[in-house]
C-alpha positions, 0 to 999 in steps of 0.5 A, spaced: 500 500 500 505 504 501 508 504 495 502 505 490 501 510 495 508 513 493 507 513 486 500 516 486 503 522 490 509 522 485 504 522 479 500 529 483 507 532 483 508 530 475 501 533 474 504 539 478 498 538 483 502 536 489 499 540 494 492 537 492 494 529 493 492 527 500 491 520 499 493 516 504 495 508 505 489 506 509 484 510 504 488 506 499 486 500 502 479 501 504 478 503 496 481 496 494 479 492 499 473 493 503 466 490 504 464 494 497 470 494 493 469 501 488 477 501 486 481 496 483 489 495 481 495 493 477 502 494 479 508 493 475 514 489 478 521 489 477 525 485 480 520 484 487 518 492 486 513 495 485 514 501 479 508 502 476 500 502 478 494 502 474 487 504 479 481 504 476 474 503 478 468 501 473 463 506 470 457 504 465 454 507 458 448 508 458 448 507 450 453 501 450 448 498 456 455 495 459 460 496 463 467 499 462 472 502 465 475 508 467 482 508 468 484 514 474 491 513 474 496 510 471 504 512 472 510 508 472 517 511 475 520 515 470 526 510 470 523 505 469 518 508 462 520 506 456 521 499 458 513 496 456 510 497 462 506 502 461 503 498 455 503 492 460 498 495 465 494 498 458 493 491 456 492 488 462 486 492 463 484 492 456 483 484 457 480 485 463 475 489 459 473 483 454 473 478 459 468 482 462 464 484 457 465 491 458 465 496 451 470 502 454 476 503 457 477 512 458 481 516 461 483 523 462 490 526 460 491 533 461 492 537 455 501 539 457 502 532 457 505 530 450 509 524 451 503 521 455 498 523 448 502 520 443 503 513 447 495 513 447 494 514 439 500 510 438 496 505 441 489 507 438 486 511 443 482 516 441 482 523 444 475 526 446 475 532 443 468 534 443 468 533 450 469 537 456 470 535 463 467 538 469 468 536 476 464 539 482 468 540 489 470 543 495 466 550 496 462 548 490 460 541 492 458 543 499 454 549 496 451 544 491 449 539 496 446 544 501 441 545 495 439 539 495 432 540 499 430 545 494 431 540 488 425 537 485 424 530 488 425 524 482 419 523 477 417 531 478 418 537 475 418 545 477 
């Protein structure tokens, strides 16, 4: 746990995002390995150490009518790239994806992070160019949730 927790901390500093990285082993351990699991894992080993790590957890397309998955973090240190692990997790979780049934594999990149880019499209990866992401936390999400009285009710409408 510790070490795929290294290596998360370590993909937030690569993102130029340390400060907002406060994952820690026991969550970590709680995602992957509680009573509900919502998050599931591959690690790249090299010679019994751990070097890379594959987080994911499972969405759904309501079009497809299946499952997929949505790969969270995918990072292996940087003196070990190169070598085909990263290409390793990727297949790792593409196989994962058909033996389930599942339609997807997505993931975010941010826009600056060329090298990462050019591996997806040597790969086939489509970028989603139409598509925006949003995300709601903090100030926003707490403000959004205490609306949640005034919102209509399910099957209504205002």
């Amino acid at each position: 746990m510790a070490t795929v927790v290294e290596l998360v901390h370590e993909l937030a500093d690569y993102e130029r995002e340390p400060e907002s990285c406060h994952l820690t082993a026991d969550q970590l351990s709680a995602a992957l390995f509680g009573p509900a699991p919502a998050l599931f894992g591959h690690v790249a080993v090299v010679d019994g150490q751990v070097v890379g790590c594959a987080l994911w957890f499972l969405n759904f397309s309501t079009w497809e009518g299946v499952h997929g998955i949505h790969l969270e973090d995918l990072y292996v240190r940087p003196p070990f790239r190169g070598g085909g692990l990263g290409f390793g997790l990727l297949a790792e979780l593409a196989a994962e994806c058909r033996a389930r049934g599942f339609a997807r594999l997505e993931w975010s990149v941010l826009d600056w992070n060329t090298p990462s880019i050019e591996f997806y499209r040597a790969l086939g990866a489509v970028g989603m160019e139409d598509w925006t992401n949003f995300r709601l936390d903090g100030e926003a999400l707490s403000a959004l949730s205490g609306r949640a009285d005034r919102a209509p009710t399910p099957g209504s409408a205002r």
